[in-house]
N, C-alpha and C positions, 0 to 999 in steps of 0.2 A: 495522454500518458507522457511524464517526462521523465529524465533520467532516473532521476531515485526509484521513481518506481519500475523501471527495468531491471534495475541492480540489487534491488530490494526488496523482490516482490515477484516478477516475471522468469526472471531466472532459475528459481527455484521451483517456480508451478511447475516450469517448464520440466525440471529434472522429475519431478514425484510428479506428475502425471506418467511415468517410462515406470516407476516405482511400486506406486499404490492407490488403491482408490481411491479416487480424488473430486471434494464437494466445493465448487469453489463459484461463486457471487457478488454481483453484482451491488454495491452496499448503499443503496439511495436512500436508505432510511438513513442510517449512520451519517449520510450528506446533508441531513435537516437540523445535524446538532448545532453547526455553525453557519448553514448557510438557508435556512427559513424562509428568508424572502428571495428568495431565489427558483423555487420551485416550477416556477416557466422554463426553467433551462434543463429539468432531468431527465424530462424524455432525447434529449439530444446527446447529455452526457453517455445515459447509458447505452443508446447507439453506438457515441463515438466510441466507448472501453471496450462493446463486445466486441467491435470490429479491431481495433486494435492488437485486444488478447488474441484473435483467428489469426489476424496479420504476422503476430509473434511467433502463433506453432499452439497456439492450446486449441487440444482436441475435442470437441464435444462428443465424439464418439468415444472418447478415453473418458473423461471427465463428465460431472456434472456440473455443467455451470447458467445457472437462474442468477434470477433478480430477489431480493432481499424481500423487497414486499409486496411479491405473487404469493409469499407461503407468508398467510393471516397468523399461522398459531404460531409465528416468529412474535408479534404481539402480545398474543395474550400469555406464552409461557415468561415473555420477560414481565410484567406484571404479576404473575406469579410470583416467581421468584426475588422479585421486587418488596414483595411481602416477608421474607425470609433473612434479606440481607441488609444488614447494620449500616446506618449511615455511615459511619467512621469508615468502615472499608471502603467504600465510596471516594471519601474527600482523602484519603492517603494517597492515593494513584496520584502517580506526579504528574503526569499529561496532564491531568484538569487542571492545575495552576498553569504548567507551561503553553496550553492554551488562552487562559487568559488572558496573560503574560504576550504573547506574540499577537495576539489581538483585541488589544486594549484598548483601539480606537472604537471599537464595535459591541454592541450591548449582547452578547453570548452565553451570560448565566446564566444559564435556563436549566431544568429538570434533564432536560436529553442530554447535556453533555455532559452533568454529574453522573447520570446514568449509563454513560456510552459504555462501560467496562460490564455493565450488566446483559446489556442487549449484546455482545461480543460473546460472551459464558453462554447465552440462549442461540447465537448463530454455530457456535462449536458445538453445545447438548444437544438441541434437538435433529442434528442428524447423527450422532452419536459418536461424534469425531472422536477418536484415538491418540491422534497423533495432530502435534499443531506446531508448522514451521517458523520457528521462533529465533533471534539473536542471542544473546546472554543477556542485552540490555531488557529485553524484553521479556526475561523468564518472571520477573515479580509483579507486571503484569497477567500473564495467564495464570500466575499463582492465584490472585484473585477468584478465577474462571473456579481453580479447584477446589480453593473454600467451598464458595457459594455451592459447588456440587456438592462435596463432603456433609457439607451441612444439613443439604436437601436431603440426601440420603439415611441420613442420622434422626430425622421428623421421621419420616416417609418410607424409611426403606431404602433396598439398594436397589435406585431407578435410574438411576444415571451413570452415563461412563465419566469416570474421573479422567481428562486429557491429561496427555502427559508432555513434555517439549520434546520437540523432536527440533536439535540446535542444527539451527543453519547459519551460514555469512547473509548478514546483512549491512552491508557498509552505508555510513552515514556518508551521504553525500548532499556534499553542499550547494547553494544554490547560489545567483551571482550577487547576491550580497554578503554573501561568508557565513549566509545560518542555514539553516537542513533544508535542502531544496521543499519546497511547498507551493501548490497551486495556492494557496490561501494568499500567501505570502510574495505573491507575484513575482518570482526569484528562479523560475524553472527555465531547463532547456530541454523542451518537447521533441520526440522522436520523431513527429509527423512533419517535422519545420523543415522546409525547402533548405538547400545550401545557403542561400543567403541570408534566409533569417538566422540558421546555426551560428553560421561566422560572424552576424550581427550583436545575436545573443554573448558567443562566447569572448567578444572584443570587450562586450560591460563588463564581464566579473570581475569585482575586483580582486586584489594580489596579495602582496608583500608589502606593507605600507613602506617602509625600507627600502624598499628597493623598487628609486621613483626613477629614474633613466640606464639604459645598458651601461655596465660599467658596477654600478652599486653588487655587491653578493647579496643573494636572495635566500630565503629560508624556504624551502620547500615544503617541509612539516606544517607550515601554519597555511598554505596558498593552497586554495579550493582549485586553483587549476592543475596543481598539481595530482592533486588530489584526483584529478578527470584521467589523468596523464595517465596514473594507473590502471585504471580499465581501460583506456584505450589504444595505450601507444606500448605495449611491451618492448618494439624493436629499438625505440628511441627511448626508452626511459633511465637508463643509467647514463647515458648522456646529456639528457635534460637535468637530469639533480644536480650530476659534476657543474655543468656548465651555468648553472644557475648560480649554484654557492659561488664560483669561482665570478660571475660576472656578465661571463662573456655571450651567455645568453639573456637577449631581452625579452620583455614581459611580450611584446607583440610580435616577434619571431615564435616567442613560447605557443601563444596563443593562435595564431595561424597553424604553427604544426599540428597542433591539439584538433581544431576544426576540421585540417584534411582528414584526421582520421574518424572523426567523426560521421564526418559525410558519408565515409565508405562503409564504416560500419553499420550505419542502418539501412545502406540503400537499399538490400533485398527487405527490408522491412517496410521501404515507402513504396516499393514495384508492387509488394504485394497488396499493403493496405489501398492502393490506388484501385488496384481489379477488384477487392470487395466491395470497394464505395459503389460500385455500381451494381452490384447485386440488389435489388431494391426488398425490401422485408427480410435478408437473411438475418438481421438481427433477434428482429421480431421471434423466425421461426424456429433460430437457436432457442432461447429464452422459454419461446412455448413447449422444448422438447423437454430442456432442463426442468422446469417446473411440474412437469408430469414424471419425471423421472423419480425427483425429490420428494414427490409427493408421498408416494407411499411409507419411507419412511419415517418424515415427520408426522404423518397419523399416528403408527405406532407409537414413538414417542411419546405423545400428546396424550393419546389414551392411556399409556401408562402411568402417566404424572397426574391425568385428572382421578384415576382408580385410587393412585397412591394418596389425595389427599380427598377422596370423596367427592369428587364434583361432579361425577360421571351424572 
């Protein structure tokens, strides 16, 4: 887990688990759109994230939270559905070029990742999400999600709940090469990383191209560290901008001060993911409760979509 996805992701479980019922997964299928040959490493991944998420504050006794592909008819409904919906709406979703795009060294066009916006519509439908915690960037993505349902509906009947956005902050954050942090992209600063690897990490990002020794005025608007600066450092942050424009703050005082607070800010978050790591199976027996949990209401669903198009 690294920043972005704390601030973009984590933060928000965390508040709507206190909120509303809350179905939330583990996405290892979603992980084959781009990373295929890699599949030796997902029973680790998804160890690493449950534990992580526990380490964070997400409740399994508040929430549900399984693994993507314990529930089968997560498959066969996006196949379904896959019958229903028009290639065009497919290749519009900008994420499938901006994927390409960011990893064009590696051969990734495949069916799963034109499809990844279909199989997302069938992770929200078939537990009958309502509500789906979304940016504004993001609301013409899940527009998508409502087609495909509308449409289904309009064949079939009204079988499916239509989700709606439920808009939340999702700030982009950048990673140390100045594009959206991404594990893919090898540009992340992981929550789990020791002091030293933090302050290791946070010393590469880069800046202000302008502003190459103290002295120069920095633009704060375009520097991903500042950008950090804001979630982390409120007591120092209107001193960091003055002192940046003005000079007299350099890019590695910046970046030190940015680290210390780093450090502190997650350490109840490494105390705790330290005590889980040694719980040996609690992954597993999360996972096993979630998917018994979920269960029954993906049946429903399921039988109502095969009723709806006679496949019972």
């Amino acid at each position: 887990m690294h920043v972005g996805h704390w601030f973009g992701n984590v933060e928000n479980m965390l508040r709507l688990q206190e909120e509303h019922e809350c179905f939330y997964f583990i996405a290892d299928w979603h992980m084959l759109t781009t990373h295929f040959d890699r599949t030796a490493e997902l029973p680790g991944f998804t160890r690493e994230l449950v534990l992580d998420l526990l380490a964070a504050g997400i409740d399994p006794e508040r929430v549900t939270l399984y693994r993507q592909s314990d529930v089968k008819e997560v498959a066969e409904m996006t196949l379904l559905l896959g019958m229903i919906t028009p290639l065009g709406w497919l290749e519009r979703v900008p994420t499938y070029k901006e994927r390409l795009r960011d990893n064009a060294e590696r051969d990734i066009a495949n069916l799963g990742l034109l499809g990844y916006p279909l199989l997302q519509t069938v992770d929200i439908a078939i537990v009958k999400g309502e509500l789906v915690p979304v940016g504004e960037d993001q609301v013409p993505h899940l527009e998508l999600s409502r087609e495909v349902v509308r449409r289904f509906n309009r064949l079939y009947g009204d079988v499916l709940v239509e989700p709606q956005p439920l808009l939340s902050e999702t700030p982009l954050i950048s990673g140390t090469d100045g594009r959206k942090m991404s594990k893919s992209l090898d540009n992340v600063l992981d929550v789990r990383d020791e002091e030293d690897k933090v302050r290791a990490t946070i010393r590469s990002f880069i800046t202000d191209p302008r502003k190459v020794r103290r002295g120069d005025p920095g633009r704060p608007e375009i520097c991903p560290i500042f950008t950090l600066h804001e979630r982390f450092s409120p007591d120092i942050l209107e001193w960091t901008e003055a002192n940046c424009r003005t000079g007299e703050l350099g890019c590695v005082d910046c970046k030190t001060n940015l680290a210390d607070r780093v450090v502190e800010f997650y350490r109840p978050f490494r105390e705790r993911r330290e005590e889980l790591e040694h719980r040996a199976g609690l992954a597993d027996e999360v996972l096993a409760a979630g998917a018994a949990k979920v269960r029954p209401v993906v049946e429903e669903t399921m039988k109502a979509v095969r009723d709806a198009m006679h496949l019972s």
